[in-house]
N, C-alpha and C positions, 0 to 999 in steps of 0.2 A: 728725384726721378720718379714718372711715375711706372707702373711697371708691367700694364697691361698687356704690349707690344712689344720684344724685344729684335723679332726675325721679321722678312717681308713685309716693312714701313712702306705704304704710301710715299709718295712725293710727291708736294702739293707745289705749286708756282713758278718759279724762274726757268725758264729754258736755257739751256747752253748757248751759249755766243762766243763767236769767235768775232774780232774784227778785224775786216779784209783792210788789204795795203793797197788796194787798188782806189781811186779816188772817184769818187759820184759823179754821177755826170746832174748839174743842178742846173735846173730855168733859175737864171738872175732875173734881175729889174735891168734896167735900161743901161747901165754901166757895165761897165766888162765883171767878171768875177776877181773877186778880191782876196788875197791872203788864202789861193789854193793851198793847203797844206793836209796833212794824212797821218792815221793815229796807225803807229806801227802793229804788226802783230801781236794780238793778246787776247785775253778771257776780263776783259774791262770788269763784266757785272762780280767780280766775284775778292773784292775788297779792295780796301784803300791803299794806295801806294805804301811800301815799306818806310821810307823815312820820310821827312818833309817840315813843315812846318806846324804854328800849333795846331793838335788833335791828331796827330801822326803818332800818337799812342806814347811816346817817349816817356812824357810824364806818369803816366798809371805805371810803366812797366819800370822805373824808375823807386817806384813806392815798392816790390816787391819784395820780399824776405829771403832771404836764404834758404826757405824751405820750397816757399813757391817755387823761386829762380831752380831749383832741383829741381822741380817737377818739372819743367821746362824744359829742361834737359834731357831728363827723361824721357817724355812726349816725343821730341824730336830727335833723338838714340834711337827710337825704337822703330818710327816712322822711316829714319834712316835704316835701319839695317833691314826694314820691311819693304825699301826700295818703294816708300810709297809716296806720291809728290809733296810740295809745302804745304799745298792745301788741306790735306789730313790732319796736318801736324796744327795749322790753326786752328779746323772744326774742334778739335780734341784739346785747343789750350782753351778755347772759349767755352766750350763746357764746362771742363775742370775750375773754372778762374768762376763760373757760374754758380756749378753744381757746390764747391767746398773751396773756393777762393785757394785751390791749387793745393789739398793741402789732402792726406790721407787718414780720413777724418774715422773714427770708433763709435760713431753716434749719428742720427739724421733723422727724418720723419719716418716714421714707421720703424723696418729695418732695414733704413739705406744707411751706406757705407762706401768708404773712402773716397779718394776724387771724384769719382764719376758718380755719388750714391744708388750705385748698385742693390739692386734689394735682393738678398739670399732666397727671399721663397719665391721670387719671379722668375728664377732659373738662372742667373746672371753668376753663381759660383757660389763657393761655401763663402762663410763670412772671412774664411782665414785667407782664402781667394782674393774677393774683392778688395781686401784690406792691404794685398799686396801690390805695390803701385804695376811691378812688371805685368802681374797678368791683368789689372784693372784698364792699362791702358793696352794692352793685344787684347784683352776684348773686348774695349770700344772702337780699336781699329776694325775688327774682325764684324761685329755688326756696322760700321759704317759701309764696309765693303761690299756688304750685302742690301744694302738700297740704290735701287734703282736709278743714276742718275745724277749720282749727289756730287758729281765735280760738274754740274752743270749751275750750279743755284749758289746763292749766299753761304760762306759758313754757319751764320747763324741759323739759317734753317736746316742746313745737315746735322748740328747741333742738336735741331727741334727733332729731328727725324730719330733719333737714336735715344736721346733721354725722353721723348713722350712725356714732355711738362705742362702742367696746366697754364703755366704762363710763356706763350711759346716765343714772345718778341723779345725776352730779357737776354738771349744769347750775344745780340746785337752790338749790346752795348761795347761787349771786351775787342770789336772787331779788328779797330785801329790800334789797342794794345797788342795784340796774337799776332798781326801781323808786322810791327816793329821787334815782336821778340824774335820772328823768323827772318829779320835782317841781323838780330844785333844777338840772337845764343847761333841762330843755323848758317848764321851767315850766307845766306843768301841774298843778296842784293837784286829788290824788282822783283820778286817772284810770279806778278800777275804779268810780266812784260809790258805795263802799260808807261813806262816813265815815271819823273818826275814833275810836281811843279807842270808848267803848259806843254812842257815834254814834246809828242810830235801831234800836230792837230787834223781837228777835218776839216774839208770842206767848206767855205763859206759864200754864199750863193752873193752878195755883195759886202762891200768893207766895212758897214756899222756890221752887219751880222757876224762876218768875221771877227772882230775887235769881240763882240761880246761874247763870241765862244770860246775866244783866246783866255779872257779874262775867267768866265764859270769853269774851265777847266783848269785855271792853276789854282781853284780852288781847294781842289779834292782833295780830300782826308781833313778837311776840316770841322770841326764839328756842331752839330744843329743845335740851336738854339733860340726858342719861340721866344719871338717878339725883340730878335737883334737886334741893334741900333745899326742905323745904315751909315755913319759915319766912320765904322770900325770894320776892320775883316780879321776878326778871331774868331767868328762864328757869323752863321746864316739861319734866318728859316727859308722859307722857299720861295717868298717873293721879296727877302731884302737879297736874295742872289739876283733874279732879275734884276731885281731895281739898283744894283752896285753895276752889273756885267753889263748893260746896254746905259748906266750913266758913265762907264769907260769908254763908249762909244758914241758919243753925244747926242746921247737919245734918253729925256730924263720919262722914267716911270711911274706911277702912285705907288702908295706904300701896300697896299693888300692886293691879294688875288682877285676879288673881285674885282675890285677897282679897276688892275691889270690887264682884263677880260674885256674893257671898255678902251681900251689904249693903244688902239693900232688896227690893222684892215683884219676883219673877220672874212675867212677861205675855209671851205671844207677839208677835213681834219686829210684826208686823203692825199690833200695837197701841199701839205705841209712840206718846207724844207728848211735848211739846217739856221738854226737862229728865231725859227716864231717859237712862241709858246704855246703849250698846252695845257687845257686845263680838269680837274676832277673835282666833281661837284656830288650835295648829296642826292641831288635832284638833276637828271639831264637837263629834263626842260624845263629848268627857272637855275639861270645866272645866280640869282642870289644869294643860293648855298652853294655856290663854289669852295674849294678848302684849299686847295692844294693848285698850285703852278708848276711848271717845268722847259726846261730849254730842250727844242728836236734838235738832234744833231743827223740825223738822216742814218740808214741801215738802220729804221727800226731801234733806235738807240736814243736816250735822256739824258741827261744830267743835270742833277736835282739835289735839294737839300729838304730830306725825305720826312726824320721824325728823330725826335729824342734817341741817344745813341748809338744813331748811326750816322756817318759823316758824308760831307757832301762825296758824291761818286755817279760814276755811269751806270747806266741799269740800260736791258733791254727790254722793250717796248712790246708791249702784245696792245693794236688797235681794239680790241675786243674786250681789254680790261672792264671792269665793275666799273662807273664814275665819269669815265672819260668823254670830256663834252667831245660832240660833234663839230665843232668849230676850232680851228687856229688861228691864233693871233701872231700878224705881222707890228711888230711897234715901230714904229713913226713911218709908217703908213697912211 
């Protein structure tokens, strides 16, 4: 941890989202709309379904030790009797699982210490403090609680927001184990209310588009992996989910984003609805550094297979993002 900040963090990115049960009203093509269906109420951007299939965390949280599995416990005791949601209780296993692999460590860089590596001269407690799991994790509650915002965003960057790491993506990784451990120690079943598997869907402006969102969303909690084979679904990067979700829909895709870019009717990004793709490049204006793909689901809402250790999921959508071309692609258009 680093230990510049530990009161009044910043919060950088994600906004809160909630998603409405009410159902879009979508311009089709020429057929009636296909496979109306609606994603029940829930906080989508803010992790992977609790249980599921592979990358549902099972397996990490499966490898854990006895001492970790404590902490666990711990974390989510104390979350409970602070009446404070699942969501704390994850931020605070995915740090731990980060910062000391869950464990209440006597040693760390500089003078950080125990789960959360706490540094005694950054104000964070005496070392006999920190070293004690009860008050290490009340007060990384206690500074979570004090950022601005932070059941609006990823746990992994509420994570970021409290240990102030140089490396601020690596929270990311434990996302889909924290929150299997918040089905299978807190028992909590679904905690983000989004389902399981294709669960309850949105919207689909015609019936390839439908099929292919049916298909990207029983994806989720699966996990990323650059350069997946498209023959298999144990993993995605971002354009073998396209290219699986709208070849469930008989609309076959190229293998890359760029490619992808060139694969269907180009409509201003404004116009977008549920089922084209989106795309981010490092360059607006030249196609040919595009990196990155993604499916609209409409309300301002993705579903994507984003980056190394974090699994395919919903995320909300700011048009104004850094990258974001100006064009969406309708496929087989």
């Amino acid at each position: 941890m680093r230990g510049t900040v530990i009161t009044g963090v910043a919060v950088a990115g994600v906004l809160a989202v909630v998603v409405g049960t009410g159902v879009a009203t979508v311009v089709g093509q020429s057929e009636q709309p296909a496979n109306q269906v609606r994603l029940a109420s829930c906080n989508a951007s803010l992790g992977p379904i609790t249980t599921g299939p592979a990358g549902s965390g099972a397996e990490a949280a499966a490898n854990l030790t006895g001492e970790q599995r404590g902490t666990v416990a711990a974390i989510i005791q104390i979350g409970q009797q602070r009446e404070l949601p699942p969501l704390a209780w994850q931020v605070a296993i995915q740090a731990g699982m980060t910062e000391s692999g869950l464990r209440s460590l006597s040693y760390g860089d500089r003078d950080s210490l125990g789960i959360f590596q706490m540094r005694p001269s950054m104000g964070w407690g005496t070392p006999q403090q920190v070293t004690d799991p009860t008050y290490a994790i009340n007060k990384f509650y206690d500074v979570l609680l004090d950022i601005d915002g932070w059941e609006g965003q990823r746990p992994g960057d509420s994570a970021q927001d409290v240990e102030r790491s140089a490396f601020p993506d690596r929270y990311h990784r434990w996302e889909s184990m924290a929150a299997h451990l918040i089905g299978d120690v807190g028992q909590v079943a679904n905690f983000t209310g989004c389902g399981q598997g294709v669960g309850n869907l949105l919207p689909a402006p015609t019936a390839a588009a439908g099929s292919a969102i049916q298909w990207a969303l029983g994806q989720q909690g699966k996990p990323y992996q650059w350069g997946a084979l498209v023959n298999q679904q144990n993993s995605y990067d971002c354009s073998s989910l396209m290219l699986q979700s709208y070849r469930s829909a008989g609309i076959q895709l190229p293998r890359t984003s760029r490619e992808q870019y060139r694969a269907g009717a180009l409509l201003p990004l404004e116009q977008a609805q549920p089922g084209d793709m989106l795309f981010w490049a490092r360059d607006t204006s030249d196609p040919s550094t595009i990196h990155h793909v993604a499916m609209y689901l409409g309300d301002n809402k993705i579903v994507e297979a984003q980056q190394t250790g974090v699994p395919v999921h919903i995320r909300p959508l700011k048009f104004t993002e850094g990258g974001l071309m100006a064009q969406a692609v309708r496929p087989g258009v």
